[in-house]
Residue, then its C-alpha position, 0 to 999 in steps of 0.5 A: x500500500x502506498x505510504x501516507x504524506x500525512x498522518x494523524x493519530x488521535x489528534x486532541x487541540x484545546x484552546x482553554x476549556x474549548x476542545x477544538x480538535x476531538x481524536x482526529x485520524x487522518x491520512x492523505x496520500x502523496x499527489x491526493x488532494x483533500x477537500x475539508x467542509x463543514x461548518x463555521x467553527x468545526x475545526x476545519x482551519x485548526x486541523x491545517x494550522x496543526x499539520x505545519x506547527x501555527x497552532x500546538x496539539x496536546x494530544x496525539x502524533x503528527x506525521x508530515x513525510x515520515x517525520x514526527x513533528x516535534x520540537x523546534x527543529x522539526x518545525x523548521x524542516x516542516x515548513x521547508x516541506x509544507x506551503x501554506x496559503x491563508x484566507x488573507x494574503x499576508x504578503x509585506x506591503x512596502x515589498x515588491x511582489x518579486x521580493x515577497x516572493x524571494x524572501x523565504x528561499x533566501x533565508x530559509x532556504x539560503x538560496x543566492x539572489x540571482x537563483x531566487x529570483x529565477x525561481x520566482x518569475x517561474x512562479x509567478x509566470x506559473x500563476x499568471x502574474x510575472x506582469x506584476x513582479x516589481x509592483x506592490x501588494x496594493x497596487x493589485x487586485x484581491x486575485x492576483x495578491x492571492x495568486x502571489x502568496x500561492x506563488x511565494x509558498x511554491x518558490x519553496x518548492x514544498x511537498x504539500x500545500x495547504x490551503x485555508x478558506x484561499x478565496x473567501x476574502x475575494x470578490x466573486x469575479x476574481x474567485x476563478x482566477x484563482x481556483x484555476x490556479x489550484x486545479x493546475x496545481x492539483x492536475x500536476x500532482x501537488x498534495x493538497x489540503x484545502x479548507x473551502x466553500x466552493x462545492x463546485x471546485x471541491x466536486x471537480x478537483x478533490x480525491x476526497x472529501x472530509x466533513x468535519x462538525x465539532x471538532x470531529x471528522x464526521x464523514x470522508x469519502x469521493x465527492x461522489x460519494x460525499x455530494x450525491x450519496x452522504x451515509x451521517x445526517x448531519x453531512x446530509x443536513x449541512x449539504x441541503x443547507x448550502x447546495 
């Protein structure tokens, strides 16, 4: 069988008295991509903020390509490994795009000038915006500042990129361009872990599906399975509220 890029076992987060993530197991194969739905609060965004070090677990184990994440400089090796793209785009606003994206291979990765910026007009070019290189976060539109943080979390060339609700801060005009983006990623092989509220994509792009309610991993299963067929009722009653 083939070996797991990512695994938890019995994954507990608290924050305070709030149990956020209740005994989570999961495991995502290498080139799979793994839509998680659910409701506002379900734990859905804590589970990937686990999986590269943002947020502690205080029960369980973490597994990101054979290594135990554990430590300080687990940590750093992991995020060498796993890019991650937040709601909001977090890019340095008195950067250039190009340096914003040139920023981590150098000094994480200790990269020279001239390679990194190499590295970052392919991706950039890949994402559609080598255009807009020299030119400030704030001078671009809620897409294509998207699209530029995607690009930064490629230039480190990770193995797996995990994305968090990446289009709920956009226009609706601008939701495509950036969805096209991640299903190109997803037909060139990336493992994936995304937090989303477009069924559409998750249909068409997602291996599998994850529900997840109350801290808890409520069904997983294809997107057919999941969309036209759901087996727990709570999946069947989230689904008739949103589709």
């Amino acid at each position: 069988m083939e070996s797991a890029i990512i695994k938890m076992d019995n994954v507990h987060k608290w924050y305070g008295k709030l149990h956020v993530l209740r005994g989570i197991n999961l495991e995502v194969k290498h080139g799979e991509v793994v839509v998680l739905i659910g409701p506002s609060g379900s734990g859905k965004s804590t589970l990937l903020r686990t999986l590269n070090g943002l947020e502690e677990i205080q029960e369980g184990r973490i597994q990101i390509n054979g290594v135990e994440l554990e430590g300080q400089k687990s940590l750093v090796e992991l995020r060498r490994e796993v890019g991650f793209v937040f709601q909001s785009f977090n890019l340095y606003p008195h950067m250039t795009i190009l340096k914003n994206v040139t920023l981590a291979p150098r000094t994480v990765r200790g990269m020279g000038k001239q390679e990194a910026e190499d590295i970052a007009m392919h991706y950039l070019d890949r994402v559609g915006i080598k255009d807009q290189a020299l030119k400030r976060p704030g001078t671009l539109s809620g897409g294509q500042q998207q699209r530029a943080a995607i690009a930064r979390a490629l230039a480190m060339n990770p193995k797996i990129m995990l994305f968090d609700e990446p289009t709920s801060a956009l226009d609706p005009e601008m939701i495509g361009e950036v969805l096209q983006v991640m299903t190109d990623l997803a037909e060139g092989g990336m493992t994936m872990l995304v937090v989303s509220h477009e069924m559409g994509f998750t249909r068409q792009v997602s291996d599998r599906v994850i529900f997840m309610d109350g801290g808890v991993i409520v069904e997983d299963g294809s997107p057919e399975q999941i969309f036209e067929n759901p087996k727990e009722e709570r999946t069947k009653k989230f689904l008739r509220q949103i589709l």
